[in-house]
N, C-alpha and C positions, 0 to 999 in steps of 0.2 A: 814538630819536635824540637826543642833546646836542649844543648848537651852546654853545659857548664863543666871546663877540661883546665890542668893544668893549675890545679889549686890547691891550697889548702882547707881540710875540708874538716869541721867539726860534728857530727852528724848531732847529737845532745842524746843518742838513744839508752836506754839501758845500762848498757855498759860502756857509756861513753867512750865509744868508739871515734876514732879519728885517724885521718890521712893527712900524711904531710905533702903528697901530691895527687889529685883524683878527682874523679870526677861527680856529676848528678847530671842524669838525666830525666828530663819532666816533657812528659806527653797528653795531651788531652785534660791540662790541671793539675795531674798526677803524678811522684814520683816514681818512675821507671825502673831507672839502676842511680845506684850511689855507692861509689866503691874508688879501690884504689886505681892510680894507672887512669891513661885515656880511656874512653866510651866506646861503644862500636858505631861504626863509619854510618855517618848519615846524619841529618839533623841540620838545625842550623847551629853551629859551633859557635862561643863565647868562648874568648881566648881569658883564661884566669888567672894566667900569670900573677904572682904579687901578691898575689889575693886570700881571703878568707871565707869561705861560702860555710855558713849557722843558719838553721831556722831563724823565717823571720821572728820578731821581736813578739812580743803576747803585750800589751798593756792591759792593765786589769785592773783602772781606776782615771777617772778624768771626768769634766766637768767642764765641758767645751765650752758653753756661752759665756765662761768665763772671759775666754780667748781677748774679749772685748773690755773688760776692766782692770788689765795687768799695770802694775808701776800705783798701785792704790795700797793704804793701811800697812808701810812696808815695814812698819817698824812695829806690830802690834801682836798679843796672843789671837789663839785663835776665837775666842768669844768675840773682844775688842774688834780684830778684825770680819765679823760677821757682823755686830752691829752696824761698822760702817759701810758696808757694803751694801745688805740686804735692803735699804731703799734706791741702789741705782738699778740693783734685781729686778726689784718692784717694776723697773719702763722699760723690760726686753720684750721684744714681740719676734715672730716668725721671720724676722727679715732680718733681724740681730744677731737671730741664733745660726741661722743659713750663715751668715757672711762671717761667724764667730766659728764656726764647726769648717767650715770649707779652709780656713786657714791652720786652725789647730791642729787636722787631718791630716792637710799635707805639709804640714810641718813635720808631725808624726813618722808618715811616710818618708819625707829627707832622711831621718833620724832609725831608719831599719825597719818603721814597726809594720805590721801586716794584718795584725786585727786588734782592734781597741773598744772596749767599753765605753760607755758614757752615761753619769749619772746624772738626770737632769732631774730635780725636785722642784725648782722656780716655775709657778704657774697663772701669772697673773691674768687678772680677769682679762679678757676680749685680746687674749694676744697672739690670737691663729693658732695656728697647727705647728705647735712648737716640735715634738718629737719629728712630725712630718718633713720637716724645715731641716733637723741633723742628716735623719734618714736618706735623703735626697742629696745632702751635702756628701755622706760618706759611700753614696753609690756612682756620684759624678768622681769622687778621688781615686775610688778601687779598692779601699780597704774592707778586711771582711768586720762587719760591726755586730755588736752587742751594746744594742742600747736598752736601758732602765726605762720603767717611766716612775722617776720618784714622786715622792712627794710628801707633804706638811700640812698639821693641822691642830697642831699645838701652837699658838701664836699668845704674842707678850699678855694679852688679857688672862688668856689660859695658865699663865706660867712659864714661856714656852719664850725662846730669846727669838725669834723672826716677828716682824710687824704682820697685825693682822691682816694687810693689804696681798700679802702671798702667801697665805695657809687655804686650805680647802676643806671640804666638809667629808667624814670621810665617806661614808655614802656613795656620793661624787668621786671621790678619789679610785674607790673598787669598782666601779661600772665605767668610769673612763680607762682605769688599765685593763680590764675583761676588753674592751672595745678594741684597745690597741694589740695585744696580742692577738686579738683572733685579725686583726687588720694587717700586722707587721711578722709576725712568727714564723718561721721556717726550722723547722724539727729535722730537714730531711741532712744526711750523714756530710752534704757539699754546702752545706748554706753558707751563705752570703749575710745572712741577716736572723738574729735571733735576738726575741726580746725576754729582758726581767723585771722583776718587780724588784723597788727599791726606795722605802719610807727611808725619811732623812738621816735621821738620828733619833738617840732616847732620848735629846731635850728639845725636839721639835716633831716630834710624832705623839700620838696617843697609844696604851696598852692595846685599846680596842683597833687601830688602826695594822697597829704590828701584826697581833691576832688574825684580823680579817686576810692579811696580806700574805700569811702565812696559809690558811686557808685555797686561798685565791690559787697560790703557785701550786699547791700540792695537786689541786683540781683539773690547772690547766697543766702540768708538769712541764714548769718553768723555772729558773731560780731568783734566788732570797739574795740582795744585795744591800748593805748600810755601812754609814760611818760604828768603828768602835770603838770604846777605850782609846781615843784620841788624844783626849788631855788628863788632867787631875780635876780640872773642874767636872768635865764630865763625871766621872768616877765618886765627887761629890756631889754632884745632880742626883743622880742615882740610889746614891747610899742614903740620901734625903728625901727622897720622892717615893722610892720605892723600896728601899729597905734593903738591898743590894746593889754589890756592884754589876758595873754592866755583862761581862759572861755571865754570872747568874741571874739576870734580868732577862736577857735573852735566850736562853737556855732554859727557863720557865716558863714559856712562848713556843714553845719547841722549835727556834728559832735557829740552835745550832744541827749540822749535817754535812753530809756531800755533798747538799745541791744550794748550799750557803757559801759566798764570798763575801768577809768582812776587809774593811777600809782600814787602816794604820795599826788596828792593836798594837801602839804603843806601853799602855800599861797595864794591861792583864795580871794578875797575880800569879804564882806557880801553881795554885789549884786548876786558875784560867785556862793555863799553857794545854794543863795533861789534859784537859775538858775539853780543849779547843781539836789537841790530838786525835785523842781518844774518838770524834766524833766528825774527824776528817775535815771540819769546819775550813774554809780557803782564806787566806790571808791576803790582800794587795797589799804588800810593804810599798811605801810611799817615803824613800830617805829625803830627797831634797826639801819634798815640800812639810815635812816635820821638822826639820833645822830650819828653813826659812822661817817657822812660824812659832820656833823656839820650842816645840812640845814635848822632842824627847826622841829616844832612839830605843825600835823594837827590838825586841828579844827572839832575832829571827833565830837564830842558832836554837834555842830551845824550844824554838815553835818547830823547826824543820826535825829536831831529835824526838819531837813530841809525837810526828806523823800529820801533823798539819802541813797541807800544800801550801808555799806560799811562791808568791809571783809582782812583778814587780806592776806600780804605777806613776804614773808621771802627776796626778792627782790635778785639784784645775789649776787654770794659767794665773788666777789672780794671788794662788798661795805659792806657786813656782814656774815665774817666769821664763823657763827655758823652753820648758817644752820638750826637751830631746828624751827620748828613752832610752836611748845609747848608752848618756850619761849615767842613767839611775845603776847602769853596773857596775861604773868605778866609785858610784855615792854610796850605792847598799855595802861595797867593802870596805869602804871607807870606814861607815860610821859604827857598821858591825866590828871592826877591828878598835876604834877610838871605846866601843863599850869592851870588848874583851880581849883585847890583844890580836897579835900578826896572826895568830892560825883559827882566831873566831870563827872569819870566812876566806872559801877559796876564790880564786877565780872563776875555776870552771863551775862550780854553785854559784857565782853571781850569773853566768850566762847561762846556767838552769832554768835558773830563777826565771830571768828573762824571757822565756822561750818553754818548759813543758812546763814549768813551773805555773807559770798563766795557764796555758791548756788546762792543768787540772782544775784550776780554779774557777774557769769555765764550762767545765766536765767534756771538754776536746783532746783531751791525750789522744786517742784513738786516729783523731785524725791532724791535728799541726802540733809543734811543739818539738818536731826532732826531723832530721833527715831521715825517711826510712821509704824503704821502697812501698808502694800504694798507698802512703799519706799527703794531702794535698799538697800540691806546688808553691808551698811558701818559702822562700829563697832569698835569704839575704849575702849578696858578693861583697863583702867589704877591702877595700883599695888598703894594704899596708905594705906597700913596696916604697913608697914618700921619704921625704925627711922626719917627718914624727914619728915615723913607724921601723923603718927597715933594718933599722938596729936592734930589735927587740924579736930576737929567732924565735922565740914560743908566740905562733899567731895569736890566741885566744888571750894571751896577757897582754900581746901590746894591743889587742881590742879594749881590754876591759880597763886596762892603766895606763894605755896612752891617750894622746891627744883625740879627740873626734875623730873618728876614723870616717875618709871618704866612702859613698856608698855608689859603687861600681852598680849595681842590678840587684832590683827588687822584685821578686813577680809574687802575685797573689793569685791563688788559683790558676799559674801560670802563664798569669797575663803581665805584661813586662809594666809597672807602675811608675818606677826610676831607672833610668839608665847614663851612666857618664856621671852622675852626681846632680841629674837634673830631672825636677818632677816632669811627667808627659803625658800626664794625665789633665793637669790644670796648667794656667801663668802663674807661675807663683806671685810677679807684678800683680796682676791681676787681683790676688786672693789678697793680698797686703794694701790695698786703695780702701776694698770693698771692706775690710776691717777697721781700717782707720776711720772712715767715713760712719762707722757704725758706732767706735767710741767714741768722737765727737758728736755725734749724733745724743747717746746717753748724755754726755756731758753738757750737751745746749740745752737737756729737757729738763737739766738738776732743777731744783727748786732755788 
């Protein structure tokens, strides 16, 4: 048993409940007691002084093999910067993506988070067992994952902006995800690991692929993951290709629902918004990496009033380089505020966001996403007694508006991840050689 005492304690439940000194205790994984005041006597005690104990972090969008081509196309939109990339895509193999996901992870992990997504759609011919390669990476770090297996098959002969050296047939595309779910899936209420289906986008996916894929999830009851309404060109791909925009392109697919997490909805229309609501569709808001890449800022405020869950993502490393998910809760209020003013968004909805806001999007509210007694042991201690911090008497603001806040103790499932501010899971040395040796690696194979 861990009794975490002596803190400040945000729980994110219902009624956002909070102590300004109290405790959690987690037994066997599981949240025990979370309340005001010391714990009862026993345990091993974590002294919390200083401290801020929130649900770990949710990320609900990334794109790990990334991790390996960041500092590229930094000046570019995001079509631009997909052209340039999608041929260094083209030479990842299982030992890239390993050493690209074991770094990204526990970067993650520094940065609060405690279960992340990963959309991976890059499949080139004879390149191992790519999904097998994260999976393995996120079981050696500790985090709980949800990984995609996306994928493409719309390629530039087709119309389609990815070279035809990494689109796949789709055929192939739906007997290889049937394979990995029934290989990687865990349904059960503690998992560790749950996988979705997740075709690229509308300008590199086919109708019939979307369809099948839609099919596919309802069958094995899995969820529906893609980029949406990202850009304006998107939004003209669409209205050109298929006669709408993209909420009603996918929503003609029976693509929107509860058991759908879409990627940026940056520009959805207001019919979009209440469609998107109305139909509980999950939103990854993705701030850094849509100003990195110039596309725009979502209209989270009208998505959150509309009844759409939305939840934050760190999206992949080559569109935003940081990597921290900590961050994305001073970026979400930020940019939400630079579109509609100081009281667009709060603080404590940016750390929603961060924490059930993801759960829903995952359809895990039930169990991570808040401090409450019998949901699992995901615990983030965040250190604000420092100089960046100890000025700032409302814990959850100088989280969300100060500087990187130290991260005292992470446990996933109860298991301690980070402690002191240092991953224990992996070398971070280690995880930072075996990356760099991977993008030079890419970079000696360029043409």
């Amino acid at each position: 048993m861990i009794v975490i005492e002596n803190c400040s304690v945000a729980t994110v439940d219902a009624a956002g409940t909070e102590y300004t000194s109290g405790h959690v205790t987690i037994d066997d994984g599981r949240i025990i007691s979370v309340g005001k005041g010391p714990a009862e006597p026993g345990g091993t005690r974590i002294d919390g002084t200083g401290c801020l104990a929130t649900p770990g972090l949710v990320n609900t969008h990334h794109h790990l093999y990334q991790w390996v081509t960041r500092g590229l196309a930094t000046d570019s939109t995001l079509f631009e910067w997909l052209t340039e990339l999608y041929p260094v895509w083209a030479r990842i193999d299982a030992e890239v993506v390993g050493a690209a996901a074991r770094a990204g992870l526990g970067w993650l992990a520094l940065s609060g988070c405690t279960t992340s997504t990963d959309h991976h759609y890059v499949f080139p011919r004879r390149a191992g067992d790519l999904l097998g390669a994260e999976i393995e990476a996120a079981q050696q770090i500790g985090l709980r994952f949800h990984p995609t297996r996306g994928s493409m098959d719309r390629g530039r002969s087709a119309g389609g902006l990815p070279p035809d050296e990494v689109v796949e047939d789709v055929d192939a595309i739906l007997a290889d995800t049937d394979a990995a779910i029934s290989r990687f899936h865990d349904p059960s209420p503690e998992s560790m690991l749950r996988v979705g289906i997740a075709p690229c986008s509308p300008f590199t996916v086919s109708t019939e692929l979307l369809a099948g894929a839609r099919e596919l999830a309802s069958a094995r009851g899995v969820r529906l993951h893609t980029h949406l309404a990202e850009t304006l060109d998107e939004e003209e791909f669409c209205l050109a290709t298929h006669g709408s925009t993209p909420v009603e392109y996918l929503d003609s697919l029976g693509w929107l629902g509860p058991d759908v997490w879409l990627a940026h909805c940056v520009h959805p229309s207001e019919a979009g918004i209440k469609r998107l609501g109305a139909t509980r569709t999950g939103i990854a808001h993705c701030p850094s990496s849509n100003a990195r890449l110039g596309a725009g800022i979502a209209p989270v405020r009208a998505l959150l009033e509309a009844g759409a869950p939305v939840g934050l993502g760190v999206d992949g490393a080559a569109s935003q380089e940081s990597g921290m998910l900590a961050d994305e809760l001073r970026q979400a209020l930020y940019v939400a505020r630079l579109r509609g003013g100081p009281t667009e968004l709060h603080t404590r909805q940016a750390l929603a966001m961060a924490t059930i806001g993801g759960a829903r999007c995952l359809g895990r509210e039930a169990e991570i996403g808040s401090l409450e007694v019998g949901k699992l042991a995901d615990v983030a201690l965040w250190r604000l007694d420092g100089l960046g911090h100890a000025d700032i008497i409302d814990p959850v603001a100088a989280l969300v508006l100060g500087p990187p806040a130290p991260l005292e103790l992470l446990t996933v499932h109860g298991r301690t991840v980070v402690r002191g501010g240092e991953l224990r899971t992996a070398e971070p040395d280690r995880l930072a050689s075996e990356a760099r040796a991977a993008h030079l690696r890419l970079s000696k194979d360029a043409p």
